[in-house]
ZATORMI-429170 format. One record per residue (C-alpha): residue number from 0; residue in one letter; x, y, z. Coordinates in Angstrom, 3 decimals. Layout:
BEGIN
+-----+------+----------+----------+----------+
:  nr : rest :       xx :       yy :       zz :
+-----+------+----------+----------+----------+
: NUM :    A :        X :        Y :        Z :
...
+-----+------+----------+----------+----------+
//
This chain:
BEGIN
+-----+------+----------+----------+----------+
:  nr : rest :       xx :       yy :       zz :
+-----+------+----------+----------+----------+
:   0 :    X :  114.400 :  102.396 :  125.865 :
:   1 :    X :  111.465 :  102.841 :  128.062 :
:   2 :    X :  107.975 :  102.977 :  126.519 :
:   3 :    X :  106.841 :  106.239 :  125.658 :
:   4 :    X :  104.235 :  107.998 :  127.265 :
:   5 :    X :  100.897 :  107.709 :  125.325 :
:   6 :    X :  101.454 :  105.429 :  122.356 :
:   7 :    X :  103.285 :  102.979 :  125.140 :
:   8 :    X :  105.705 :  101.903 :  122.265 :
:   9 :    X :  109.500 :  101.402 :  122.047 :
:  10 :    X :  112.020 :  101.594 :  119.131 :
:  11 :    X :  111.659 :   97.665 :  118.888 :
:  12 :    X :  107.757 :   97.975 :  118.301 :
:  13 :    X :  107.376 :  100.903 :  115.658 :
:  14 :    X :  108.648 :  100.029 :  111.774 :
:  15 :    X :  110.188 :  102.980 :  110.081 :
:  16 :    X :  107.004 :  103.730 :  108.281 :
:  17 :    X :  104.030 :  104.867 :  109.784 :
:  18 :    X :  100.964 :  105.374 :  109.332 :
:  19 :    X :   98.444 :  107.702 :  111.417 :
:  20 :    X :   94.715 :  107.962 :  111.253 :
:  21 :    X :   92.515 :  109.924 :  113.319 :
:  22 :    X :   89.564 :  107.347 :  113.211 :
:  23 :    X :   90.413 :  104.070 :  115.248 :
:  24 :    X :   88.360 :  102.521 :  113.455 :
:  25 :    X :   90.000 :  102.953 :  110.407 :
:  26 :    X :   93.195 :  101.375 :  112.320 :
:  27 :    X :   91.278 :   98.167 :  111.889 :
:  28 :    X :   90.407 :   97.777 :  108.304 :
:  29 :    X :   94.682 :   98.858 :  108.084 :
:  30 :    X :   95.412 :   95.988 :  109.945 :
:  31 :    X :   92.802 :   93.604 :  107.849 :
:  32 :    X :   95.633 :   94.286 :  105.072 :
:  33 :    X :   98.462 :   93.222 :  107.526 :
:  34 :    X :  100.030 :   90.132 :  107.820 :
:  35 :    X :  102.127 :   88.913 :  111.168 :
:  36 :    X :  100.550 :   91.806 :  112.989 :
:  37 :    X :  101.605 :   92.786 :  116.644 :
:  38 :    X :   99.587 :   94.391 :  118.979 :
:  39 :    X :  101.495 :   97.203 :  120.693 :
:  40 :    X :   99.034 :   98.908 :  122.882 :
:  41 :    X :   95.634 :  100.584 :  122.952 :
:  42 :    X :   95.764 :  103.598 :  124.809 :
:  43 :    X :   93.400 :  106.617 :  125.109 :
:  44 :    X :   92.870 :  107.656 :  121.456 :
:  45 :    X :   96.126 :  105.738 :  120.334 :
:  46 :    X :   95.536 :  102.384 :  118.955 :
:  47 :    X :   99.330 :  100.862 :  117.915 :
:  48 :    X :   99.735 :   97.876 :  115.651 :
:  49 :    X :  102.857 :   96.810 :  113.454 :
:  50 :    X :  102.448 :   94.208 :  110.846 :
:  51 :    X :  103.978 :   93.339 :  107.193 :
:  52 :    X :  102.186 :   94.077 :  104.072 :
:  53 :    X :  103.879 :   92.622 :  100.898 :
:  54 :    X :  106.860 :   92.066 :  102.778 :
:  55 :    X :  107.112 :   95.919 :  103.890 :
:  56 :    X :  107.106 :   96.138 :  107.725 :
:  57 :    X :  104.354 :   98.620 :  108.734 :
:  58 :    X :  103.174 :  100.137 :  111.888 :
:  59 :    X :   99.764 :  102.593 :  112.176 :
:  60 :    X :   98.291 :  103.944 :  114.833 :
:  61 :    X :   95.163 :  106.412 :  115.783 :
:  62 :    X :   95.528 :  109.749 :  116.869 :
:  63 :    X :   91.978 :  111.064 :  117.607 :
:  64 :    X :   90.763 :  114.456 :  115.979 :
:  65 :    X :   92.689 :  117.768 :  115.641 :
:  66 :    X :   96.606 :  118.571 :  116.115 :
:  67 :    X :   97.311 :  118.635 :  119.475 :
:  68 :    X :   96.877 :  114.864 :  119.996 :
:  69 :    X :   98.176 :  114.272 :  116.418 :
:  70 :    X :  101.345 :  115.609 :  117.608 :
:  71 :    X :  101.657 :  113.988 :  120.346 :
:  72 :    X :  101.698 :  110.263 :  118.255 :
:  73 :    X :  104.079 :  112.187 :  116.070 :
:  74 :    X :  106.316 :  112.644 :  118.266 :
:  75 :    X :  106.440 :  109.730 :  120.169 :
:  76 :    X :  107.059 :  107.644 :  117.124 :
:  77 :    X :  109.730 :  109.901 :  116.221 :
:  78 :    X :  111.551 :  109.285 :  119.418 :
:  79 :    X :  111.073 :  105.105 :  118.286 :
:  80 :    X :  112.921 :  106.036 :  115.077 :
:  81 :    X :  109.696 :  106.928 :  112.490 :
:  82 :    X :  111.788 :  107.785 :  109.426 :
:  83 :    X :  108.891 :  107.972 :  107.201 :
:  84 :    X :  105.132 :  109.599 :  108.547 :
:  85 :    X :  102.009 :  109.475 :  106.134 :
:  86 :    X :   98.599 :  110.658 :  107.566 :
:  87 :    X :   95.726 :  108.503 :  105.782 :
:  88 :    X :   92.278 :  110.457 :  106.459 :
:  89 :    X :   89.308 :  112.343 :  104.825 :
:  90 :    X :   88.784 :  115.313 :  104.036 :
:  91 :    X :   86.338 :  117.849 :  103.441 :
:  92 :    X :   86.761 :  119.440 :   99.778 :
:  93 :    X :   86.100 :  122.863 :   98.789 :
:  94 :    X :   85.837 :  121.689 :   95.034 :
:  95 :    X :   82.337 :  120.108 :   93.744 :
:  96 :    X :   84.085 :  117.418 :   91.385 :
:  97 :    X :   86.973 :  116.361 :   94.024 :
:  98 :    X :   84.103 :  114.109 :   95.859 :
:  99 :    X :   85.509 :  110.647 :   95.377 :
: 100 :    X :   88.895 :  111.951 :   94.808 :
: 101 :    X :   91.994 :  111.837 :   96.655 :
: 102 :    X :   93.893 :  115.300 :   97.813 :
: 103 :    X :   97.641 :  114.175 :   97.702 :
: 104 :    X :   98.682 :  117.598 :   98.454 :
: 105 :    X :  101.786 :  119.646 :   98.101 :
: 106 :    X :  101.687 :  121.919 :  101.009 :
: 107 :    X :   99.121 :  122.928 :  103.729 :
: 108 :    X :   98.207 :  126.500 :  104.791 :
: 109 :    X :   99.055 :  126.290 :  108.814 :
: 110 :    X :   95.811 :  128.097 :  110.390 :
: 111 :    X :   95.841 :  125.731 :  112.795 :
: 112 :    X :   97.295 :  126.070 :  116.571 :
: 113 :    X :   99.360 :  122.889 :  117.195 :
: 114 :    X :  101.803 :  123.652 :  114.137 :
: 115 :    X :  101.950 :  127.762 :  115.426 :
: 116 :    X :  103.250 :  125.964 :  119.335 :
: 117 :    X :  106.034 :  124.609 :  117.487 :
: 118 :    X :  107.664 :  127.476 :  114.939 :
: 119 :    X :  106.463 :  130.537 :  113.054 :
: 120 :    X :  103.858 :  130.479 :  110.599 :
: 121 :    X :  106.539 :  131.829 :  107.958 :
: 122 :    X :  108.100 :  128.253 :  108.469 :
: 123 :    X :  106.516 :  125.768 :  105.580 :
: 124 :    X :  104.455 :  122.604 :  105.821 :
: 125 :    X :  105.415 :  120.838 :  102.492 :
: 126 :    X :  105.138 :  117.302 :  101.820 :
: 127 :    X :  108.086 :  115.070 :  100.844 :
: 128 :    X :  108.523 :  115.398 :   96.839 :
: 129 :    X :  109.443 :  111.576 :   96.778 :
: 130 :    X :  106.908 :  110.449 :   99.098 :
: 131 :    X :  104.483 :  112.240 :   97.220 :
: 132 :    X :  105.366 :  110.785 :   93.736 :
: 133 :    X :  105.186 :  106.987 :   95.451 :
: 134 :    X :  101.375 :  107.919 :   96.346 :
: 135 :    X :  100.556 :  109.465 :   93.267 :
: 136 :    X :  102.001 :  106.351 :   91.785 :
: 137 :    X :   99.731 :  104.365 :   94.221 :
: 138 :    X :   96.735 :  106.015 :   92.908 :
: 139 :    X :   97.552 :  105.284 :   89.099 :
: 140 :    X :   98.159 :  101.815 :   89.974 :
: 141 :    X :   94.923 :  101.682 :   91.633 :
: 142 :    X :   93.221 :  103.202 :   88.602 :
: 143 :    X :   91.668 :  106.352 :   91.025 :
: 144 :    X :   92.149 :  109.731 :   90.629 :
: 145 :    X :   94.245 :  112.916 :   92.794 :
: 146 :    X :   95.107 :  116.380 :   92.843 :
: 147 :    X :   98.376 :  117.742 :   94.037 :
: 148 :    X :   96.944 :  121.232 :   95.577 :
: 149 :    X :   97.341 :  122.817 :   98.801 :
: 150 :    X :   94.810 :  121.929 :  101.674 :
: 151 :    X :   94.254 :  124.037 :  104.844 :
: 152 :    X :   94.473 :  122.948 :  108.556 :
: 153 :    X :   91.969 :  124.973 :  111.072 :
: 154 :    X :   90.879 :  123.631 :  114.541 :
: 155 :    X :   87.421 :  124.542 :  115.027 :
: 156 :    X :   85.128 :  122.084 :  113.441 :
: 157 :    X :   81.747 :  123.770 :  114.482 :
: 158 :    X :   83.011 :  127.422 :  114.313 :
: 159 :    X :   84.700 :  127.170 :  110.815 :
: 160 :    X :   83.505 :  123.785 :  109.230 :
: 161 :    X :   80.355 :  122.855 :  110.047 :
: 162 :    X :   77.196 :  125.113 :  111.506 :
: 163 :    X :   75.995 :  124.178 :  115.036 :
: 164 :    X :   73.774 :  125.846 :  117.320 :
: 165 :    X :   76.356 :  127.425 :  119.230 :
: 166 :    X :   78.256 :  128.695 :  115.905 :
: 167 :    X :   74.802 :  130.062 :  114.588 :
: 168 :    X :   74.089 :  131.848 :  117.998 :
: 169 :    X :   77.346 :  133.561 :  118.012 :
: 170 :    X :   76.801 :  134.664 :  114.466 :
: 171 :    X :   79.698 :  132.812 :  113.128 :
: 172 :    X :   79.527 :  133.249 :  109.054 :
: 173 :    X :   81.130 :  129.477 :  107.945 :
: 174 :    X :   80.673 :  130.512 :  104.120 :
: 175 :    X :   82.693 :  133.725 :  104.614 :
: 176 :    X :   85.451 :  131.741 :  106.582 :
: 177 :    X :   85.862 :  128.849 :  103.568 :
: 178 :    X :   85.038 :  131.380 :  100.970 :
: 179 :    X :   88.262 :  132.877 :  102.237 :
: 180 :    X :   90.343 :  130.314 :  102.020 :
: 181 :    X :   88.571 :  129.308 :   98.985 :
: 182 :    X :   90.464 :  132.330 :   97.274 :
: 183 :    X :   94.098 :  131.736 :   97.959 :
: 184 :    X :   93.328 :  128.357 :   96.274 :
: 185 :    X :   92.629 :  125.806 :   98.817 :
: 186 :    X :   91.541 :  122.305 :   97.566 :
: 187 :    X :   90.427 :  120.753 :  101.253 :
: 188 :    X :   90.118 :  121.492 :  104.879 :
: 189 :    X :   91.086 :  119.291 :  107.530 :
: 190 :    X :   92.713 :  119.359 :  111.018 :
: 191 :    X :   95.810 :  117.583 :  111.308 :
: 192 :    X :   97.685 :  117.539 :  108.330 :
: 193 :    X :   99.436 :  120.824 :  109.257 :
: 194 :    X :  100.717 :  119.412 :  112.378 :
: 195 :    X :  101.876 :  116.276 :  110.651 :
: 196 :    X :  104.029 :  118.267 :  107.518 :
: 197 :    X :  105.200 :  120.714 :  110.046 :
: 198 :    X :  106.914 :  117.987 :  112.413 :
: 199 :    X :  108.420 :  116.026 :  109.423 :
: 200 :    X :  110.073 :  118.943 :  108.394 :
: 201 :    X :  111.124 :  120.502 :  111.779 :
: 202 :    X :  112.564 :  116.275 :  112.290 :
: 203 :    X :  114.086 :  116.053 :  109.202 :
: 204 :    X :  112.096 :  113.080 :  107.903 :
: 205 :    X :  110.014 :  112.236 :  105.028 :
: 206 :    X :  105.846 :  113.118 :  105.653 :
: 207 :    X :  102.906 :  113.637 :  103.588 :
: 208 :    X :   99.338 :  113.367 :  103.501 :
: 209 :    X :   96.866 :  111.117 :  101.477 :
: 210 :    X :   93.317 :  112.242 :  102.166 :
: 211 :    X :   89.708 :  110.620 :  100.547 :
: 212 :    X :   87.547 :  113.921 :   99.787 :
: 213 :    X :   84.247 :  112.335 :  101.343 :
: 214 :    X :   82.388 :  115.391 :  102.106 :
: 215 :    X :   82.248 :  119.169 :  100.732 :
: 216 :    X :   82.103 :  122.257 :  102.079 :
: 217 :    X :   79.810 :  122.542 :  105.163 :
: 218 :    X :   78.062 :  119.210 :  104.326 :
: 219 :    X :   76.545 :  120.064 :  101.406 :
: 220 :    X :   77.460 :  116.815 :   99.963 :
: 221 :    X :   79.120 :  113.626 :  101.028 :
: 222 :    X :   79.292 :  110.190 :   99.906 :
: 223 :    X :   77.377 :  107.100 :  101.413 :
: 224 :    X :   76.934 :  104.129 :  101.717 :
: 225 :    X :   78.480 :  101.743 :   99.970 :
: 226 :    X :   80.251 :  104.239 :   97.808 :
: 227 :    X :   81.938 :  105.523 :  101.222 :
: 228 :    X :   82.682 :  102.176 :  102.644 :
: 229 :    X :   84.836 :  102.040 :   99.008 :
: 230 :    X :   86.628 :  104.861 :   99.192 :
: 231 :    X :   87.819 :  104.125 :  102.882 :
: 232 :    X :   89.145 :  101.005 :  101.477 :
: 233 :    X :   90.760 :  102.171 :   98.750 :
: 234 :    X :   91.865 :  104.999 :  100.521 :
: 235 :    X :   93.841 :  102.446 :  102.837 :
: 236 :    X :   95.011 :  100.119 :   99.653 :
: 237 :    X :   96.630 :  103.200 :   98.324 :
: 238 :    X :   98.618 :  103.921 :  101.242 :
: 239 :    X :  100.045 :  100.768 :  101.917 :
: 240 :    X :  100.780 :  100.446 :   98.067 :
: 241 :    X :  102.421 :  103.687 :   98.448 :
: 242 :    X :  105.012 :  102.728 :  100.726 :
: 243 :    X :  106.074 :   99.665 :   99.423 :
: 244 :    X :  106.329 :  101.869 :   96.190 :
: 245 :    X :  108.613 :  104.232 :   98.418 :
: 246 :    X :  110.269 :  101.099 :   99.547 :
: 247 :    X :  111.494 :   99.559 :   96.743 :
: 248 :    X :  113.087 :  102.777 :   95.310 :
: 249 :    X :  115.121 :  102.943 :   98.765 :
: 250 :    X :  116.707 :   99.470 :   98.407 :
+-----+------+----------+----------+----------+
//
């Protein structure tokens, strides 16, 4: 086949499981865990590698911030045979003791856009129940802690997650926009996952989403430091874990 558009990857490059991550960066400290790793390309926001970790063959790649170019690297692996999607990010929590924590959740509220371009907001973004037990697993195994709740995808960073100037001069009331979703019981915001559980579904594949809660509600708190250079890496540990948990219940 010929490479796709973006991602500039063919079936022969992407493993069945993938992994996507907003922050390039956070591409490379995957790869650090990978062993017989493969370059596939680095275009735009889409960094591509495929590799082995404990035997498990692996492929991640970036997709920038927000749904719309999430869905793009969505796609494209799907059409290069991704049987199995798992978005590895942060996220910001709307609890005061989830700081530190992972959100593993069950199902994400769809108030983004990108997931509405696709089907109905009646139509549900769930996580796979077997992919989610693997990365609960993961996180036992790893002697950290998760919640199984339902997050919440939006798309405007400074007009519903964070203050800015512009936000404040328009008279934009943040609290009153998270103390909303607060009440039907939301965990976390973010801005892809929705996309990501949406697609799996519409494909017919197995997705979820395994988020580090590294900041609360409109930066109020969020770790540092060392303490947040930790929690990226375990954050990645538990992923890969995951799916060679996933992996060895499939043979």
């Amino acid at each position: 086949m010929e490479k796709t558009l973006y991602l500039q990857a063919s079936e022969k490059d992407i493993s069945k499981y993938v992994i996507f991550s907003g922050d390039p960066g956070r591409v490379k400290q995957v790869v650090k865990h990978l062993e017989d790793v493969r370059e596939i390309a680095v275009n735009r926001e889409f960094n591509t590698f495929t590799g082995k970790y404990k035997g498990v063959d692996i492929t991640v790649t970036s997709t920038g911030i927000g749904g719309p170019s999430a869905a793009i690297a969505i796609e494209e692996m799907y059409t290069c045979g991704m049987e199995v999607a798992v978005r590895l990010g942060t996220v910001m929590g709307l609890q005061d003791d989830l700081l530190g924590k992972f959100i593993i959740p069950n199902a994400v509220m769809r108030d983004d856009g990108t997931s509405k371009s696709y089907v109905r907001e009646s139509y549900p973004a769930v996580a796979d129940f077997e992919l989610v037990t693997a990365m609960n697993e993961s996180v036992i195994k790893n002697n950290l802690k998760y919640v199984n709740k339902p997050m919440c995808s939006l798309d405007g960073f400074y007009v519903e997650m964070k203050e800015s100037r512009l936000s404040k001069q328009m008279g934009r009331d943040l609290n009153k926009r998270i103390n909303e979703v607060k009440n039907y019981n939301i965990v976390g915001i973010d801005m892809e996952s929705a996309t990501l559980l949406t697609l799996t579904n519409l494909m017919g594949i197995k997705g979820c989403v395994v988020t580090m809660t590294t900041v609360l509600e409109n930066l109020k708190d969020y770790l540092k430091g060392d303490v947040r250079t930790k929690a990226e890496e375990d954050l990645v540990k538990v992923v890969l874990d995951g799916i060679v948990i996933l992996d060895s219940k499939e043979d």
